[in-house]
C-alpha positions in Angstrom: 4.5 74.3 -12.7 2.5 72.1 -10.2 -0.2 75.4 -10.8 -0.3 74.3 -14.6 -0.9 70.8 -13.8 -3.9 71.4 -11.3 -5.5 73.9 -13.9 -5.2 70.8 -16.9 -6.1 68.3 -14.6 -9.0 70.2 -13.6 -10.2 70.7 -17.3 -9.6 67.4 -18.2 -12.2 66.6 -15.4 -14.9 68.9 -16.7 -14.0 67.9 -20.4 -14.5 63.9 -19.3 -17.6 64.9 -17.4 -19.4 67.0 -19.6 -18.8 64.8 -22.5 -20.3 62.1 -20.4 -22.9 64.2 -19.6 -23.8 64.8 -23.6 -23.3 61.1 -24.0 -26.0 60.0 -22.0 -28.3 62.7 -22.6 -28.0 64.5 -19.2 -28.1 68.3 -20.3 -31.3 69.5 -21.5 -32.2 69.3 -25.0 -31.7 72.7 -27.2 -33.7 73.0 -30.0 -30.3 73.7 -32.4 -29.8 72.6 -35.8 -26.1 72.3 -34.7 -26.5 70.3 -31.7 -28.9 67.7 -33.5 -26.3 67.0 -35.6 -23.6 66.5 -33.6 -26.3 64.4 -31.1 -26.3 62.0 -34.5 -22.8 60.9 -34.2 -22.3 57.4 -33.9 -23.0 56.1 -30.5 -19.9 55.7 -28.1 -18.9 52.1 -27.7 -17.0 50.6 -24.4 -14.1 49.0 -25.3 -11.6 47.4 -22.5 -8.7 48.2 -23.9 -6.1 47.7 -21.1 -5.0 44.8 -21.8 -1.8 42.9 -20.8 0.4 41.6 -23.6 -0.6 38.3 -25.0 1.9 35.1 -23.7 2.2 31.8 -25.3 -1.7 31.5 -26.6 -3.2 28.4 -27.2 -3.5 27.5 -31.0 -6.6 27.5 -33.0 -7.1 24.0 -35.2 -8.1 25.2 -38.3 -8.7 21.2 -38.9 -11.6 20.8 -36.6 -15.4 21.3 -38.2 -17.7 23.2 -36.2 -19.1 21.1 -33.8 -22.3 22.4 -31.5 -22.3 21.4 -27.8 -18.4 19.7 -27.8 -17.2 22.0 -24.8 -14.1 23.8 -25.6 -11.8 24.3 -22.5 -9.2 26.5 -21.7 -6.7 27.2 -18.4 -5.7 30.3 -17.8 -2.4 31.7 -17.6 -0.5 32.2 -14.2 -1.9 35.9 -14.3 -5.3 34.8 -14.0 -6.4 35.5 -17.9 -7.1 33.5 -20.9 -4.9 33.9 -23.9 -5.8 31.8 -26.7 -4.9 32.2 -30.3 -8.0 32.4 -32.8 -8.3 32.2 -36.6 -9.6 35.1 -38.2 -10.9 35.6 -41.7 -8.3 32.7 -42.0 -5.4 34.0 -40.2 -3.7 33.3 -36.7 -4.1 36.1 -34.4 -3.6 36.0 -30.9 -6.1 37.4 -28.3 -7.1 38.0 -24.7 -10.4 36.8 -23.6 -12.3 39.7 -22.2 -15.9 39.2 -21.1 -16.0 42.7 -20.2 -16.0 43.8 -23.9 -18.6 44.4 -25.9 -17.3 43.3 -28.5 -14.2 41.9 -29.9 -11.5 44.3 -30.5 -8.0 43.9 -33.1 -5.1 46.3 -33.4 -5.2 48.0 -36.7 -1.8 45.5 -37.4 -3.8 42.5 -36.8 -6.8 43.5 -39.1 -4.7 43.9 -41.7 -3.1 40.4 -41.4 -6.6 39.3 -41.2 -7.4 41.4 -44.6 -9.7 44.0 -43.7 -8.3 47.1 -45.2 -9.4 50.5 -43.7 -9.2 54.2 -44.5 -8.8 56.9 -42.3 -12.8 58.1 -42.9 -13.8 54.3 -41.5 -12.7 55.4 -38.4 -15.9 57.3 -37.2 -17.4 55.5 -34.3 -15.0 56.4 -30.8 -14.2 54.1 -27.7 -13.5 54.9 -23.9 -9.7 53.8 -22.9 -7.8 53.6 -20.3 -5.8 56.6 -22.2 -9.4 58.1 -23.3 -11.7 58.7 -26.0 -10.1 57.2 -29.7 -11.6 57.1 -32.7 -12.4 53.5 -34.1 -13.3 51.3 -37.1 -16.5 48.8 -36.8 -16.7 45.9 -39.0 -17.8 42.5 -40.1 -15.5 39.8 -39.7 -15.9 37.0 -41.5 -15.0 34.1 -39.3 -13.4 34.2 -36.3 -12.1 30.1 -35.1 -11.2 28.8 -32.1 -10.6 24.9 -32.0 -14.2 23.4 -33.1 -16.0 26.8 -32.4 -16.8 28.8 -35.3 -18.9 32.1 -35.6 -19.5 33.7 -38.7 -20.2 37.7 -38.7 -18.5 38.8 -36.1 -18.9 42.4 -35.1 -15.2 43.9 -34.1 -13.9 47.2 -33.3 -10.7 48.2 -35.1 -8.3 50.5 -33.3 -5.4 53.0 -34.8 -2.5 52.2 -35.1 -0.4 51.4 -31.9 -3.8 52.4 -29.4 -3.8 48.4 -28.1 0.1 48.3 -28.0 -0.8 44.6 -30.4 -3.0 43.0 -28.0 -6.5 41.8 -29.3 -9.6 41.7 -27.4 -12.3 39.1 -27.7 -15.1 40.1 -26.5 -19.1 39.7 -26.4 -19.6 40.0 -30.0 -17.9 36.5 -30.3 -18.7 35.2 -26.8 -22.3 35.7 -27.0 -22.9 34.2 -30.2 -22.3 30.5 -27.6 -24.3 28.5 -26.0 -22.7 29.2 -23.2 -19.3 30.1 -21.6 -18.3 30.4 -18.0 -15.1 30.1 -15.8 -15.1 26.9 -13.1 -11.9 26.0 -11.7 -9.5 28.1 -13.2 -10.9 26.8 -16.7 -13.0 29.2 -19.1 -15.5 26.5 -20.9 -16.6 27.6 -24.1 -20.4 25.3 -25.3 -20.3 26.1 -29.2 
């Protein structure tokens, strides 16, 4: 038995590296039809996807109007991360700030409550996990809201069903689209 999990382990190994390889275009190029095509697949995106569960976010006020340079602050938890709870497309969702995401990232459960509606042949793009490769969904969201911030056309990566065990990501795609944010004193301050 402890055999068969060497011999797995071991192919998983070459699998991860030789997809890696392909990926970023280590292996000489072959001049085949075949591998053209499958060299066109949608690029791999990096997703951090190992998330803790979200605790007790901090509300978004749907009230506020979108106000550039009011500083928006928020303490982290007593783990060390930022939870807040953002509007999006109009609905509540809760998330983990993640600068080390590209871009933002919601379970399949919390897209739907924010209404975009998928089908299985959206999800063509994949994303690296702490659990691998999935396959994922890239959209347009309309708005996503935090307090007096407010981006329009937010780039997010949808996962499948149960692959962020509910936890939502938000990432670069929303962070970048600041002024500026940055972490002093236990405090992540967002500069819409």
């Amino acid at each position: 038995m402890d055999q068969i999990s060497k011999w797995v382990s071991g192919i998983a190994i070459a699998s991860i590296a030789l997809y890696y390889a392909v990926v970023h275009g280590l292996l000489p190029s072959i001049d085949d039809p075949a591998a053209r095509r499958s060299a066109e697949k949608p690029p791999v995106e990096t997703v951090a996807l190992a998330a803790p569960r979200i605790e007790k976010p901090a509300r978004a006020d749907d009230d506020d109007a979108s106000i550039p340079g009011r500083a928006v602050r928020l303490k982290a938890g007593v783990n060390g991360h930022f939870y807040l709870d953002a509007s999006v497309n109009g609905a509540h969702i809760p998330f983990l700030v993640d600068t080390g995401a590209s871009m933002v990232a919601l379970s399949y459960e919390s897209a739907e409550r924010a209404g975009v509606r998928l089908r299985k042949s959206d999800f063509i793009h994949s994303a690296n996990t702490a659990n691998g490769v999935v396959e994922m969904a890239v959209v347009t969201l309309d708005t996503v809201r935090y307090k007096n911030i407010l981006v329009r056309d937010v780039r997010a990566a949808v996962l499948p069903k149960g692959a962020l065990g509910g936890a939502n990501l938000l990432g670069n795609s929303f962070l970048a689209r600041l002024q500026e944010y940055k972490v002093r004193d236990n405090t992540l301050i967002m500069i819409p």
